[in-house]
N, C-alpha and C positions, 0 to 999 in steps of 0.2 A: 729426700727428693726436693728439689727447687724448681719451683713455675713462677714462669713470667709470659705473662699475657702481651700482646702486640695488638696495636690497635692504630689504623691508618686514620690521618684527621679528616676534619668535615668537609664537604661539598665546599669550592672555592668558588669567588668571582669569574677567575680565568679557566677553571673545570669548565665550569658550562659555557664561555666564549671559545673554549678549544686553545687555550692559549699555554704554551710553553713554563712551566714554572722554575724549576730547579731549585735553586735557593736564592731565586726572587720570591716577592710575596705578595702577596693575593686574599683578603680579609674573604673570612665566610659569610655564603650567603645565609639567607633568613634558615634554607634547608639544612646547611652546614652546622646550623647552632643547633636546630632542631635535632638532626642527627647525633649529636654533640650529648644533647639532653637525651636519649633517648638508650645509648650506648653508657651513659651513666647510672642509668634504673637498673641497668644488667648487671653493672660491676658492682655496685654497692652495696650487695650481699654473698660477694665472691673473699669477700676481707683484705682486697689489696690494702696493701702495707707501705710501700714506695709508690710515687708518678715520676717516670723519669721522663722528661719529652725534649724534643728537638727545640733549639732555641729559635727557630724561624716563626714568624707571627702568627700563620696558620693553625702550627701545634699549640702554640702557646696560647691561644685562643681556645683550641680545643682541649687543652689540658685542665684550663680555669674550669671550664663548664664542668667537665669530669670531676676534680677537685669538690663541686657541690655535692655533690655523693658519697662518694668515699672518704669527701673530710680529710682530705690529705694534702698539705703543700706539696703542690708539683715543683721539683730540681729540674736543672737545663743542662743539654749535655752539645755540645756539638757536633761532637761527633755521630749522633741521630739523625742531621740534617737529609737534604734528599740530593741526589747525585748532582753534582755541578755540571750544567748542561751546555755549558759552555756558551759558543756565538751565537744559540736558540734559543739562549735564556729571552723572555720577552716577547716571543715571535709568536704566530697565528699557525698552527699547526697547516689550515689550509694557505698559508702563501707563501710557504716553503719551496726554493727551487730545488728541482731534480737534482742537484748536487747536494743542497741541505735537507732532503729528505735520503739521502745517501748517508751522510751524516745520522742522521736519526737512526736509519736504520742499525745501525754499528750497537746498539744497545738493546736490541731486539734477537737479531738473527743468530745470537753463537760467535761473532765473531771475535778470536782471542785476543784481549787487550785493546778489545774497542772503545776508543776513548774520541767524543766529539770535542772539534780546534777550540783551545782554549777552556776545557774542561777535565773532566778530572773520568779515569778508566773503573770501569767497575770490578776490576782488584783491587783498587781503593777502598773503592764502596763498601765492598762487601768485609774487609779485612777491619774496618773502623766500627762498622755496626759489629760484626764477632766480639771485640775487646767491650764492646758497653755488656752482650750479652755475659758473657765470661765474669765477667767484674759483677755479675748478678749470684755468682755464685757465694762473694764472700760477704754481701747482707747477713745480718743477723739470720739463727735458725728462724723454722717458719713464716720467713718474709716472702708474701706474694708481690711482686715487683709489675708495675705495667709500663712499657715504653710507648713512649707518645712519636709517630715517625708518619716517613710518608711512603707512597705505592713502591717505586724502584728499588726504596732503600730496604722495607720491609722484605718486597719479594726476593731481594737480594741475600738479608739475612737466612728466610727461612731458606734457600737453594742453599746456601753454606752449611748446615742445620743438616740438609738431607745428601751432603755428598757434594753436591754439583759442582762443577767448576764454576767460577764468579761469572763468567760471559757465555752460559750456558741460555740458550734460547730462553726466552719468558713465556711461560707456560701457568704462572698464577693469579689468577684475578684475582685485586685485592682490591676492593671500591670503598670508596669513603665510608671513614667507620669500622667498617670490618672488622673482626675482633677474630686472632689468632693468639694458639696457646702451645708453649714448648715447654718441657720439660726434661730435668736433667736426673737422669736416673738410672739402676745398673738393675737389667733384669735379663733374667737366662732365655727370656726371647728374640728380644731385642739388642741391639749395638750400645755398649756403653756409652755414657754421655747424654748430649742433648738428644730427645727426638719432639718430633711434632705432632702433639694431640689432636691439633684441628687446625682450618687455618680456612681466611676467608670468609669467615661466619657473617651472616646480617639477620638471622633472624630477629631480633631484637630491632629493626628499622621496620618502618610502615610503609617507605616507597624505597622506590628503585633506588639505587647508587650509581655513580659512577665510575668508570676504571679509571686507572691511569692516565693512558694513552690509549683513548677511544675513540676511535673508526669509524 
């Protein structure tokens, strides 16, 4: 059996401005590192073996912090990053016009092969994040593996994970930090392959988080 932990990075500058991220970047705040630190007390007696995280500064900030715990050099992988948001990269959630919130939407609602102008479709997304999970399979035996990722990308993998199609409505709240776990294993209950243990966890934080794309 092989598990790999998923764990969304800390509270950003532009989470709490409401500010568009994609694979722009946005340092953590004072909460994000605390969060950071706090999500590492948890992992650090679960014996992760690999940190694989997104090379975008947010992760890589959060991966360090982690890193203090588990004593592990975090790898960068690219293909972890968070969905390319194209012409919203940057933008203010609230001063989006009715057409760029038409846009936004396209990543929300189900729509097949919704992909915002000059951005990348979440059959992308979801097909790049599968190839890192996959590639977790041929780690040494008993390596517990953590990928360092962000909300779209994560919520994207695990839908992949459970079936769904890549542009299937977003139904998982994954909020800074968050610690999901999948594993890949053959049992006469369950579908061979990966399934999902848990997903979305914060017990381990002492305040609130926040989502994604919060309203």
């Amino acid at each position: 059996m092989t598990q790999v932990y998923l764990i969304r990075h800390g509270e950003t500058e532009w989470n709490v401005a409401r500010k568009i991220q994609g694979q722009t970047d946005s340092n953590l705040t004072e909460m994000g590192e605390t969060q950071a630190r706090q999500a590492g007390r948890r992992l650090k007696d679960l014996g992760i073996t690999h940190i694989i995280a997104s090379d975008l500064g947010r992760t890589r900030q959060t991966a360090a912090l982690l890193a203090e715990y588990c004593r592990i050099e975090p790898t960068y992988d690219s293909r972890l990053r968070e969905l390319n948001m194209g012409i919203l990269e940057r933008r203010d959630i609230d001063s989006l016009t009715p057409a760029e919130e038409q846009h936004r939407q396209l990543i929300l609602d189900g729509t097949p092969d919704g992909r915002i102008p000059e951005g990348e479709s979440l059959t992308e997304l979801s097909a790049r994040m599968r190839a890192v999970l996959d590639e977790c399979k041929s780690l040494p035996e008993g390596s517990k593996a953590l990928l360092v990722s962000h909300g779209i990308a994560l919520g994207s993998l695990l839908g992949n994970v459970l079936g769904l199609p890549p542009y299937a409505e977003r139904r998982l709240r994954l909020k800074n930090c968050s610690l999901s776990l999948v594993e890949s294993q053959n049992s006469p209950w369950l579908a061979p392959g990966w399934v999902v243990e848990f997903a979305g966890d914060t017990q381990h934080l002492t305040a609130d988080a926040l989502d994604e794309i919060q309203r």
